[in-house]
C-alpha positions as CSV (number, residue, x, y, z in Angstrom):
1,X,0.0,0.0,0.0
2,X,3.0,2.3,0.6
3,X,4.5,1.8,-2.5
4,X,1.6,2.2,-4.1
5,X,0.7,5.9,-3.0
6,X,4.6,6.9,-3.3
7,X,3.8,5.8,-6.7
8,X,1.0,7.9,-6.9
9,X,3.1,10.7,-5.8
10,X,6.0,10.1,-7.7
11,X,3.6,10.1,-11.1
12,X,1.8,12.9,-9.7
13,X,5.1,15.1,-9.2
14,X,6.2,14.4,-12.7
15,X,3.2,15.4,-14.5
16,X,2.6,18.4,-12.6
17,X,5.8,19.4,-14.4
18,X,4.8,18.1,-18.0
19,X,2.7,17.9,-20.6
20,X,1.2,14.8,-23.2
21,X,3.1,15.3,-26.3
22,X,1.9,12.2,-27.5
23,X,1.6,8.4,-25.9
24,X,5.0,7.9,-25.5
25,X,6.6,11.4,-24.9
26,X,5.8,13.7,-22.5
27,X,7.7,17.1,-22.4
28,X,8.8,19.5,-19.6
29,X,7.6,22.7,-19.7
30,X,8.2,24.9,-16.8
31,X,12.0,25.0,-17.4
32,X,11.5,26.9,-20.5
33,X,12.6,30.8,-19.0
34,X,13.2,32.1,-22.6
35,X,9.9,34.6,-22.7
36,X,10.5,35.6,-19.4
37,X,12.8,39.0,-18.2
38,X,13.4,40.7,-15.5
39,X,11.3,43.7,-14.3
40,X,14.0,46.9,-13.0
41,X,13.0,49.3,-11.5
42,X,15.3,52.6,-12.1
43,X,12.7,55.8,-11.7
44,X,12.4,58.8,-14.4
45,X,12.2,62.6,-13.5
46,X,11.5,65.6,-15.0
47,X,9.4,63.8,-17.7
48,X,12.5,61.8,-18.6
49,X,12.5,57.3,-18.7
50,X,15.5,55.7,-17.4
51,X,16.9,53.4,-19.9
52,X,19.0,50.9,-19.0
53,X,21.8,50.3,-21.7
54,X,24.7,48.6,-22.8
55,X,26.4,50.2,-25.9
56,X,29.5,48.0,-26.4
57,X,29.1,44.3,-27.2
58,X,30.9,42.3,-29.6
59,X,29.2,38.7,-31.1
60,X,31.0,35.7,-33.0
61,X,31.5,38.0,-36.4
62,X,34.8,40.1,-34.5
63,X,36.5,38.6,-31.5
64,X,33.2,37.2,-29.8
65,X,32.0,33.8,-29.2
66,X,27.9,34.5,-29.0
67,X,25.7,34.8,-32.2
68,X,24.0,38.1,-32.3
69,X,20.5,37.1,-31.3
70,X,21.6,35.6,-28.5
71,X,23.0,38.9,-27.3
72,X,19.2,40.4,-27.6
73,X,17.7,37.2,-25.5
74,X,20.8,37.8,-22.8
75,X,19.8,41.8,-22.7
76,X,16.1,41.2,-23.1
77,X,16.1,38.7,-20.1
78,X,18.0,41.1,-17.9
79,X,15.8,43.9,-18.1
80,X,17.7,45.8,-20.1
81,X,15.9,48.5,-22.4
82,X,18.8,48.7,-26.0
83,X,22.1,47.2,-26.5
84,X,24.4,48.4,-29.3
85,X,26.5,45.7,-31.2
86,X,29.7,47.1,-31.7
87,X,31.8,44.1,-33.6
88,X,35.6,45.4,-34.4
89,X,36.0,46.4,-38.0
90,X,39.8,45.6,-38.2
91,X,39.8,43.0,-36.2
92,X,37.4,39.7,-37.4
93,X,39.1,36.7,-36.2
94,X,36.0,34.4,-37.9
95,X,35.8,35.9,-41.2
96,X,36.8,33.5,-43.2
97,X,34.2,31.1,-41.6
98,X,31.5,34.1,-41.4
99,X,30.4,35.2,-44.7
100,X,28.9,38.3,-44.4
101,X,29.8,41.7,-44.3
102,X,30.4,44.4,-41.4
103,X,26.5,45.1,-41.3
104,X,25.1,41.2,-40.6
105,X,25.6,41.2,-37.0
106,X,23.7,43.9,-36.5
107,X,21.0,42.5,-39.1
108,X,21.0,39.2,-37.4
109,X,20.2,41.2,-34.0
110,X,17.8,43.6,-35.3
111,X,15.7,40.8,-36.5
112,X,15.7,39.1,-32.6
113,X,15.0,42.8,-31.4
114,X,11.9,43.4,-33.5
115,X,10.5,40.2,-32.6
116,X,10.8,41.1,-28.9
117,X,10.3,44.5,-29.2
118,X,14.2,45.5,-27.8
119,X,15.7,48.4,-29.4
120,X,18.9,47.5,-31.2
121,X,21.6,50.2,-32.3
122,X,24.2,49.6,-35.1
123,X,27.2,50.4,-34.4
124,X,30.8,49.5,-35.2
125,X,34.3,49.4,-33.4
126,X,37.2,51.8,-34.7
127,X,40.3,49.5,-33.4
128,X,43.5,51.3,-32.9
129,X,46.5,50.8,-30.4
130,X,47.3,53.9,-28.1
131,X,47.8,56.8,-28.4
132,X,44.2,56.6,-30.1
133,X,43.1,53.6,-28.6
134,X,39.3,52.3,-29.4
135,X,36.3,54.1,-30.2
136,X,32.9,53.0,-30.9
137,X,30.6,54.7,-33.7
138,X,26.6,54.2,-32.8
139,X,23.9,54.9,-34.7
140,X,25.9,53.9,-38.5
141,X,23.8,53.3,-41.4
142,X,26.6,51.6,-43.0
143,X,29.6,49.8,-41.5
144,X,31.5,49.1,-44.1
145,X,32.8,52.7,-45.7
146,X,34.5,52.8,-42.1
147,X,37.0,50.2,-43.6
148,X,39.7,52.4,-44.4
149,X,43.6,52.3,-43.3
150,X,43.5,55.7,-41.9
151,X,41.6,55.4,-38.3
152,X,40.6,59.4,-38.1
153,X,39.1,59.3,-42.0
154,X,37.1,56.2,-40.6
155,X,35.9,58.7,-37.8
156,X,35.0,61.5,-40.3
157,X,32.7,59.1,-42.6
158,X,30.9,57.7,-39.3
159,X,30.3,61.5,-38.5
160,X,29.2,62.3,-41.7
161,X,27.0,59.3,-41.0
162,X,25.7,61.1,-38.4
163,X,27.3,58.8,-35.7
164,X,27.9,59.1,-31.9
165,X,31.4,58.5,-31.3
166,X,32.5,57.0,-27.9
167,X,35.9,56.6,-26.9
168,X,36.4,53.0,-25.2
169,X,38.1,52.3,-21.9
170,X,41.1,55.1,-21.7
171,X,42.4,53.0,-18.9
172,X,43.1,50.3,-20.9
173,X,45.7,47.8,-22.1
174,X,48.4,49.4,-19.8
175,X,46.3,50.4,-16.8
176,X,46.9,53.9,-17.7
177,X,44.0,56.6,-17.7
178,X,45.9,59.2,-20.1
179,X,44.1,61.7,-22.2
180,X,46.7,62.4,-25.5
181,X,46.8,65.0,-27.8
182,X,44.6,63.5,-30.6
183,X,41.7,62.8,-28.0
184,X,41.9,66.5,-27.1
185,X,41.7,67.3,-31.0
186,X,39.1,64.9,-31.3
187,X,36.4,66.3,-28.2
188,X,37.1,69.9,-29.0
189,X,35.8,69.1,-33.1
190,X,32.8,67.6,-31.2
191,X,34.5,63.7,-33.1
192,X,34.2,62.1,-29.6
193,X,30.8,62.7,-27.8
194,X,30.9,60.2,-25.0
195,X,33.8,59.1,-22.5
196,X,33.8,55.5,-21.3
197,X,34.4,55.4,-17.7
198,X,33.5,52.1,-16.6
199,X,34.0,48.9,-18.9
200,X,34.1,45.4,-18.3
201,X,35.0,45.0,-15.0
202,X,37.3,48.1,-15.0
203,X,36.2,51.7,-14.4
204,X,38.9,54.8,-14.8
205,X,38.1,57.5,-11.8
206,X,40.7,59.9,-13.7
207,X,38.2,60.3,-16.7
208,X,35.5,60.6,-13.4
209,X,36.7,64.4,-14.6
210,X,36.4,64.1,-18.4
211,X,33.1,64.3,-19.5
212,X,32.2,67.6,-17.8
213,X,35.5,69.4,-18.6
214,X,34.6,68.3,-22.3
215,X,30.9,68.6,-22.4
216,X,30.7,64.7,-23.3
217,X,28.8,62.1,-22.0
218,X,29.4,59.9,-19.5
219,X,29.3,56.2,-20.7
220,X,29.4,52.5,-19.2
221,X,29.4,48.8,-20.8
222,X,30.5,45.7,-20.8
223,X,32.7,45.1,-24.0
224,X,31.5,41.7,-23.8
225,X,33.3,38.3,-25.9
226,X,31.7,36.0,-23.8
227,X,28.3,35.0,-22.1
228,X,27.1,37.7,-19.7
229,X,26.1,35.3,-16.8
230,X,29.5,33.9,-17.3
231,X,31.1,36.3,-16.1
232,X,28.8,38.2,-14.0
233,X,26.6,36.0,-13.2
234,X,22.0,36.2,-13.7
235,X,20.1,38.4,-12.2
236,X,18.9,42.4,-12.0
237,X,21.7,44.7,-13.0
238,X,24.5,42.7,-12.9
239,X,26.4,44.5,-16.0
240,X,27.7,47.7,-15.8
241,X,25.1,49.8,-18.1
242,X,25.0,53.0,-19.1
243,X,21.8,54.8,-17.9
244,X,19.8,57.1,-20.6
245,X,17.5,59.5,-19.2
246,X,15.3,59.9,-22.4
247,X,12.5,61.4,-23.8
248,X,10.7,58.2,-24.9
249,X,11.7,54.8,-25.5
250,X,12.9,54.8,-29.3
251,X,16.3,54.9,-30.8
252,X,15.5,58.5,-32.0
253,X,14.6,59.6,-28.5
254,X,18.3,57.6,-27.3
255,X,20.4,59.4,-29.7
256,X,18.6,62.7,-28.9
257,X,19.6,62.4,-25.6
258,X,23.1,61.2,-25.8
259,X,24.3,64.1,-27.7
260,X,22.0,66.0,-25.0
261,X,24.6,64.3,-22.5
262,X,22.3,63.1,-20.3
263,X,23.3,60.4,-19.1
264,X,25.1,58.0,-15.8
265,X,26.7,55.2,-15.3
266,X,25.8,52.5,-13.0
267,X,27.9,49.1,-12.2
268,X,27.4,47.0,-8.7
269,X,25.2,50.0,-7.4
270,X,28.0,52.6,-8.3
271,X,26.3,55.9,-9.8
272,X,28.6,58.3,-11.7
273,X,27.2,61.0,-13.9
274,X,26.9,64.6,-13.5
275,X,25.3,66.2,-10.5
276,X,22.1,67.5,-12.2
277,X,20.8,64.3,-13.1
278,X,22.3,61.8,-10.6
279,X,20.5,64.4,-7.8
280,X,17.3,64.0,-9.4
281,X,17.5,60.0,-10.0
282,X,18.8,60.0,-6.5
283,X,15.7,61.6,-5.3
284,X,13.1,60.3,-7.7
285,X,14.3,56.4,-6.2
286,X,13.0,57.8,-2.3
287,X,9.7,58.4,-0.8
288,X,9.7,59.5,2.4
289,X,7.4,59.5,5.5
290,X,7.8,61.7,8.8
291,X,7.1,59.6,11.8
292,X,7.1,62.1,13.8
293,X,8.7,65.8,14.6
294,X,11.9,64.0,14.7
295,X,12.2,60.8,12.3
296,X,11.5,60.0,9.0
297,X,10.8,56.7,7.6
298,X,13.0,56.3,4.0
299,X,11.7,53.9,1.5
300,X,13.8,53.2,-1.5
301,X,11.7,52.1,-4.4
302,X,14.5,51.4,-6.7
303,X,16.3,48.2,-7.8
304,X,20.0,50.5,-6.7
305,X,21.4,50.6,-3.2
306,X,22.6,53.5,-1.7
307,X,25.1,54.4,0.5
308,X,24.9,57.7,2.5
309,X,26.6,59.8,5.3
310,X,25.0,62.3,7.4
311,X,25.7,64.2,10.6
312,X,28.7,61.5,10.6
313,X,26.4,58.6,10.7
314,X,26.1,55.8,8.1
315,X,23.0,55.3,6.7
316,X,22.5,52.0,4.4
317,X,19.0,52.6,2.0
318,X,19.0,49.1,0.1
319,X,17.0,48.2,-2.7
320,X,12.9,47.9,-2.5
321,X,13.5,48.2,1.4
322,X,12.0,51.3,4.0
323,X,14.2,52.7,6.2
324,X,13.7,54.7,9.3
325,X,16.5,57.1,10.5
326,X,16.2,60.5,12.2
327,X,15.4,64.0,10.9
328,X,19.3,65.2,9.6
329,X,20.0,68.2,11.9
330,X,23.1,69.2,10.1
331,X,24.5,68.6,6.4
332,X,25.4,67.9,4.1
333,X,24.4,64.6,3.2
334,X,26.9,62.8,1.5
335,X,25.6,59.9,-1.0
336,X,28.9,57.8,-0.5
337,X,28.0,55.5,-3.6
338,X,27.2,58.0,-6.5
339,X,30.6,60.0,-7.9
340,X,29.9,63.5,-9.8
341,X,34.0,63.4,-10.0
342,X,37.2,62.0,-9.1
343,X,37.1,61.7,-5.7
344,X,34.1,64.1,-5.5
345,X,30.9,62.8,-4.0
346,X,27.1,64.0,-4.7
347,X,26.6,66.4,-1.6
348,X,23.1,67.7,-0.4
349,X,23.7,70.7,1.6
350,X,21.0,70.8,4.9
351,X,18.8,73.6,3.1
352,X,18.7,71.6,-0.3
353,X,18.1,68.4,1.5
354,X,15.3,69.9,3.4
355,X,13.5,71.2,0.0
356,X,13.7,67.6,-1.3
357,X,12.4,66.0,1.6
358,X,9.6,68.5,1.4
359,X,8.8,67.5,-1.9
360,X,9.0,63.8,-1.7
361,X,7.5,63.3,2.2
362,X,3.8,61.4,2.0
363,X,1.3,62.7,4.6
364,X,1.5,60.8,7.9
């Protein structure tokens, strides 16, 4: 009789799980995660969406080892909102094994983008050793003209594309953050527009500085060869992504507001970007609720955790969690996790701070 019902069981367990594909087959379903993505939350302001993006990913046709759809179904499953593809021009490693021509990776991952409603960006990798280094054009119509020896006539015919150029990981190969002579040319003609300041698993807080003294944006990404959750792992944010605070969700609205420079970077719940946005995200992420004449009650709504100091106390505001804490009676408040700089902080003075909190307390 026991055996009988852990029978029972047993068949019960396994076709909870499955379904009848015929008489002799049945086939598990519930594994199948591949239309499911994670939700992240990352508030607008101002009228603005957050976007959550990665704008420097290479696929099997450069230096890669992931077909180009597969980079949409890694980006759509994380929550992410547009990826570029960004395959080397100079450098193609598979080409004689991979047919087509510097525009098919993108056209493979457009396809897998329009089918899942992901916004893809074309773009293309200008490869150079240092002093120039690596830049990335976004937004190309056509890859190929950007096949030329000279590296700063390929820059001129992705402008004349209309491109956004970003220059790629300063800090990199020889651990050395240095801004040369042609990059100065280059930002004051307006041929770089964006700064990368944290790629891979690197970021560069000597560039921290860049962007602002340029007028440039600041940028984030992964540069990825391999499988994301191989090397970071699955889950909510776990690339470094660069954060577009946009108009609407559409490439046109994207571009429009990268050459607006408004933007931040965000990697393992680090924020850098420049004060005027990164205050209002900062503030946008908090609603607050005043116990009494004394103490507030903090709740963070965001999927970031934040780190702050205030009156020399160390206040810890994780994700999707409330927080009570007393009423600051002296500033600034110092958000330890979110640079504006090198070595510079966000600040809230006291009197700022108390405007905020105005604005974002709830009625008791």
């Amino acid at each position: 009789m026991k055996r009988f019902f852990l029978s029972l069981m047993l068949v019960g367990a396994f076709t909870a799980q499955a379904q009848l594909r015929n008489a002799d087959v049945y086939e598990v379903t519930e594994i199948d995660h591949s239309m499911q993505r994670n939700v992240v939350e990352i508030p607008g302001f101002d009228g603005y969406q957050t976007l959550k993006c990665d704008f420097h990913i290479h696929t099997a046709f450069s230096d890669g080892s992931v077909w180009p759809d597969m980079r949409v179904e890694e980006a759509w499953q994380e929550g992410l909102d547009a990826i570029a593809i960004t395959d080397h021009i100079e450098y193609r490693p598979h080409k004689e094994q991979l047919k087509g021509d510097l525009n098919e990776s993108f056209k493979i991952a457009k396809k897998r983008g329009d089918e899942l409603g992901f916004l893809v960006i074309h773009g293309s990798e200008i490869t150079r050793s240092k002093p120039l280094g690596h830049l990335n054009a976004l937004f190309l119509q056509d890859s190929n003209p950007l096949d030329v020896e000279d590296p700063l006539k390929a820059i001129d015919e992705a402008k004349r594309q209309g491109a956004f150029i970003m220059w790629n990981h300063p800090g990199w190969p020889d651990d050395k953050s240095t801004l040369y002579p042609v990059h100065e040319e280059l930002l004051k003609a307006n041929k770089i527009d964006g700064i990368e300041v944290f790629n891979f698993t690197e970021y560069y807080p000597k560039a921290f500085d860049w962007p602002a003294q340029y007028g440039k944006a600041f940028m984030g990404n992964t540069d990825i060869h391999g499988l994301i959750s191989g090397l970071y792992g699955w889950g909510k944010l776990v690339r470094p992504v660069t954060l577009v605070f946009a108009k609407g969700r559409s490439e046109q609205a994207i571009r429009e507001a990268l050459f607006a420079h408004r933007t931040a970077v965000l990697f393992q719940d680090v924020l850098v970007g420049p004060a005027e946005y990164l205050s209002k995200l900062v503030m946008a992420c908090f609603q607050v609720r005043q116990i009494n004449s004394g103490r507030l009650e903090v709740t963070n709504q965001s999927d970031i955790s934040f780190k702050a100091t205030v009156d020399g106390k160390l206040i810890l505001l994780p994700a999707r969690t409330a927080v009570q804490m007393d009423l600051p009676q002296q500033g600034p408040l110092v958000m330890q996790n979110c640079y504006v700089g090198q070595d510079k902080q966000l600040t809230f003075e006291l009197y700022e701070l108390e405007g905020m909190l105005r604005g974002a307390m709830l009625e008791h």
